[in-house]
N, C-alpha and C positions, 0 to 999 in steps of 0.2 A: 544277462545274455538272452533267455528267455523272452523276456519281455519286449528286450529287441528286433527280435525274432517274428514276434509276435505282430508288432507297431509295423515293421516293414509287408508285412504280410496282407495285415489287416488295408495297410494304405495300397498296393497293389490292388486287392480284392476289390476297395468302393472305385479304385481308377477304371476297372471291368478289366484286367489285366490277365489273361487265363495262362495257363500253366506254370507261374514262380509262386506262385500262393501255394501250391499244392504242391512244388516239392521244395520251399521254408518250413511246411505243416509236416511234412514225412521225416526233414530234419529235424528239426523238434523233439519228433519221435523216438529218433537215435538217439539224439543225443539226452536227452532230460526224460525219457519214457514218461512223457507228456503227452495229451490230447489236448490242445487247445487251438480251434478253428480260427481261420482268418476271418469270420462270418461274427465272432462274438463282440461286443460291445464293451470295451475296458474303458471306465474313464484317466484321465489326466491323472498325474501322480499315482496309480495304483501300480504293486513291485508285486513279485515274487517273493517268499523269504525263501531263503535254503536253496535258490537257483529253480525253484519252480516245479523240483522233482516230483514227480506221479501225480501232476495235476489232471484232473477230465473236466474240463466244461464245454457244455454243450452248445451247439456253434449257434443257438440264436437267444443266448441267455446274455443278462445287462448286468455290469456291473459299476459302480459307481466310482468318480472320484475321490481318489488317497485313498484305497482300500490296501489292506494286506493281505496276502492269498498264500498261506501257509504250504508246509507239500502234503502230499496224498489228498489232496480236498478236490471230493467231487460238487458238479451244481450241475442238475440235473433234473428232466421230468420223472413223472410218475408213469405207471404201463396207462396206454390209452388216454393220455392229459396230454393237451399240444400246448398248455398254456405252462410257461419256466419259470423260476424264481427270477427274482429282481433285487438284486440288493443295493442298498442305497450307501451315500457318500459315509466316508471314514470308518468303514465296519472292518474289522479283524477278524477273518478265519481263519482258526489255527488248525494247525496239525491234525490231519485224517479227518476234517468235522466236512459231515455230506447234507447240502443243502437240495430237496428234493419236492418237486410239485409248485404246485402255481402260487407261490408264497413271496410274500416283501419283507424284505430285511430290512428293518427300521435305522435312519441312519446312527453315526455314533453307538454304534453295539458290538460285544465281543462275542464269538460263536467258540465256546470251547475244545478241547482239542477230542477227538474221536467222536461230536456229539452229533446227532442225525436230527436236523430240524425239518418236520415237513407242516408245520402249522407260522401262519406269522408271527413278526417280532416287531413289539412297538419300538420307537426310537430311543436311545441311553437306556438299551437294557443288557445284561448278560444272561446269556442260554447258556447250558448244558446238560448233557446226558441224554441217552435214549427213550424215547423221542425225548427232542431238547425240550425244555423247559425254562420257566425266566425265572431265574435265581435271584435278579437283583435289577431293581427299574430305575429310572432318574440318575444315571450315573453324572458324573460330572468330568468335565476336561482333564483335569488333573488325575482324573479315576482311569482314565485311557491308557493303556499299552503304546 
């Protein structure tokens, strides 16, 4: 639903459509105490798990195709960095894990659940813990959630 939400929002906003984008976004808010802008860049096939609850990302952060975007997971800048993270196709963010500062998320990678990564991540890796850390590189398809 979320995501729905989102997709109409987002298609409004590049039409230059003013005022339904911003109150779908205030919706949102009620209903899933979610912050996600119509301005953000989601690709194809990327969901919500868990209906998207307490998501924040920041309304000019990219995020790639097939992703999953766990709840409570922020992506977001650093104080005084205008440059956002990017994360790339088929990455897993699980649960409360906060992506922060001008970093790329390598594609194919798991970001574990409450881990704060504010450094890159090469592609087939899993992060976790604070600050995240690569526990494990070269995963393989079958190694994927």
């Amino acid at each position: 639903m979320l995501m729905r939400l989102y997709r109409i929002s987002n298609f409004l906003y590049r039409k230059r459509i003013p005022f339904f984008p911003k109150i779908i976004y205030y919706l949102q808010y009620l209903l899933f105490n979610s912050s996600v802008p119509p301005s953000v860049k989601i690709g194809k096939k990327s969901k919500f798990a868990y209906g998207g609850i307490a998501v924040v990302l920041h309304g000019k952060c990219e995020i790639g195709e097939n992703c999953t975007i766990g709840q409570g997971v922020t992506v977001g800048g650093r104080s005084k960095n205008v440059i956002l993270p990017k994360i790339g196709n088929n990455v897993y963010l699980s649960a409360g894990s906060k992506i922060l500062g001008a970093i790329i998320i390598g594609d194919n990678s798991i970001i574990g659940p409450n881990s704060v990564v504010i450094n890159d991540v090469p592609n087939n890796s899993i992060v976790v813990g604070i600050p995240g850390k690569v526990i494990k590189m070269n995963i393989k398809p079958e190694d994927f959630i």
